[in-house]
C-alpha positions as CSV (number, residue, x, y, z in Angstrom):
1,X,92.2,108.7,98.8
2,X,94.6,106.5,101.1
3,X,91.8,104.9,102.2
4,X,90.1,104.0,99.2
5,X,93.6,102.3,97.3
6,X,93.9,100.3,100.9
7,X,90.3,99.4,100.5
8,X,91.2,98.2,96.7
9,X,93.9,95.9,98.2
10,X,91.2,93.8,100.6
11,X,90.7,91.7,97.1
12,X,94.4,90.4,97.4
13,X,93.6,89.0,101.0
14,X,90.5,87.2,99.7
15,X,92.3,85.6,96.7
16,X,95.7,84.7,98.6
17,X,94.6,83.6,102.1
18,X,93.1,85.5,104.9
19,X,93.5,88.6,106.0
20,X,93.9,87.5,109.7
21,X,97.2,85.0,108.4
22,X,99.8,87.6,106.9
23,X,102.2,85.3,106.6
24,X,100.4,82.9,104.4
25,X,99.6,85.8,102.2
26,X,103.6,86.1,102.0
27,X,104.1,82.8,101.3
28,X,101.2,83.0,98.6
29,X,103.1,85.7,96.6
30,X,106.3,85.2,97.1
31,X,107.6,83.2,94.2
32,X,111.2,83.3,94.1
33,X,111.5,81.2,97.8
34,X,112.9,84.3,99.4
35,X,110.5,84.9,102.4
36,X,109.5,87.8,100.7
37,X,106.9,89.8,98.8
38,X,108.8,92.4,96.3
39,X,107.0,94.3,93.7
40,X,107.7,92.3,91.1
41,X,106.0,89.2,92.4
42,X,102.9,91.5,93.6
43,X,102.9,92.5,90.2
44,X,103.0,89.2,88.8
45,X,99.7,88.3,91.1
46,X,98.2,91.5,89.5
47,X,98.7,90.2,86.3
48,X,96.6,87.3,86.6
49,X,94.0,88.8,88.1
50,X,93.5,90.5,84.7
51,X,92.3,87.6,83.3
52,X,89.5,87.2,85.6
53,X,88.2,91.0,85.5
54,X,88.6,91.0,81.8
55,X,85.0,90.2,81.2
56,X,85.0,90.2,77.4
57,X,88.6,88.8,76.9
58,X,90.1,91.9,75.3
59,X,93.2,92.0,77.4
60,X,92.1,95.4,78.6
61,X,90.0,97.2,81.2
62,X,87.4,99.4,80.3
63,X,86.0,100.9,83.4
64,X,83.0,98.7,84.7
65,X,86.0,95.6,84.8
66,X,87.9,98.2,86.2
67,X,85.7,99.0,88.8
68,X,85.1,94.9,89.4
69,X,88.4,94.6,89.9
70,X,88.2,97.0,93.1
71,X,86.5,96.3,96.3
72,X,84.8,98.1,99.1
73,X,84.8,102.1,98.8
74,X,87.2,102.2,96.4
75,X,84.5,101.1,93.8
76,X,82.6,104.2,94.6
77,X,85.8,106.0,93.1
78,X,86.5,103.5,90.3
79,X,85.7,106.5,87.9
80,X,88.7,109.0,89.5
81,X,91.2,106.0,90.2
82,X,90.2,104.5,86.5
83,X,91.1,108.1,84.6
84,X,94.0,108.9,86.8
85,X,95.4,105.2,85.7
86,X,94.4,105.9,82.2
87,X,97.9,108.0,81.2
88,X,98.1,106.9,77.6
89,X,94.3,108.3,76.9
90,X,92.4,104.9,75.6
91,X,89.4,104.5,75.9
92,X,90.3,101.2,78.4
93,X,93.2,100.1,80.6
94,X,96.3,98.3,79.1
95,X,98.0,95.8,81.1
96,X,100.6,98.2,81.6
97,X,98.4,100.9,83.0
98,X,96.7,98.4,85.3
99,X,100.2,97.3,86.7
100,X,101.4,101.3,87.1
101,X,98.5,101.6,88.9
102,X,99.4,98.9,91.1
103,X,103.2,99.5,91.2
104,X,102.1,103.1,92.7
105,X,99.7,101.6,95.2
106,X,102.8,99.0,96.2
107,X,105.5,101.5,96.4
108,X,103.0,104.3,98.2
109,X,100.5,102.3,100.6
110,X,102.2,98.5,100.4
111,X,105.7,99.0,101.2
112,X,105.2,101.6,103.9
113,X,108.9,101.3,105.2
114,X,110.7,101.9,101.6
115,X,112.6,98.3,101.6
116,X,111.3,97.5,98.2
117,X,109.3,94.5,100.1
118,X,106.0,93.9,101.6
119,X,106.5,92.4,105.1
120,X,104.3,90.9,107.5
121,X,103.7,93.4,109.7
122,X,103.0,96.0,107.0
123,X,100.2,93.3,105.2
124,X,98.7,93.4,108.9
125,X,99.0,97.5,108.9
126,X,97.0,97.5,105.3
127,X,94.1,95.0,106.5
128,X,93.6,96.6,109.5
129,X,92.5,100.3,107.9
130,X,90.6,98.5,104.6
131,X,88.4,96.4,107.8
């Protein structure tokens, strides 16, 4: 399963900048000027991507833009990862759902070192097992 979320995060790298240049990634999501990627600015990248998964422009996710929104072998799982994200039972994926489910991947799999930030080193860590 660790594998698969890290897979999902390989999208970030292609949007932001690339995967070999973790410090531009930084720079890409860090908003606030600090050096530094917190969960709240991942989050805020996660919320745009929204927009460009959300194929019929209903502000949710059923699960084929769900499944979009995923990359490598995590998209083989997009069924599993798409119910265990669906906590309030809908028959799609609210914004907040989407973000939970990326708050958990943050917190579990970004921020391996429990700082409440995503460093340099740890975006390096992350590429190099979804390669």
């Amino acid at each position: 399963m660790r594998r698969i979320l890290l897979a999902g995060l390989a999208l970030l790298a292609s949007g932001a900048a690339s995967a070999q240049q973790p410090g531009m990634v930084i720079q890409f999501l860090d908003k606030n000027g600090d050096g530094k990627c917190d969960l709240n600015e991942y989050l805020g990248y996660q919320v745009g991507r929204i927009a460009t998964v959300d194929k019929d422009g209903d502000g949710e996710l059923n699960l084929g833009e769900f499944r979009e929104s995923l990359q490598g072998k995590s998209k083989m799982n997009a069924a599993a990862l798409y119910q265990s994200t669906n906590t309030e039972g809908g028959r799609t994926l609210s914004q907040k759902e989407f973000l939970g489910y990326h708050a958990w991947v943050f917190k579990q799999f970004v921020d391996t070192d429990k700082d409440g930030f995503m460093s340099e080193e740890e975006w390096s860590k992350i590429m190099a097992k979804a390669g």
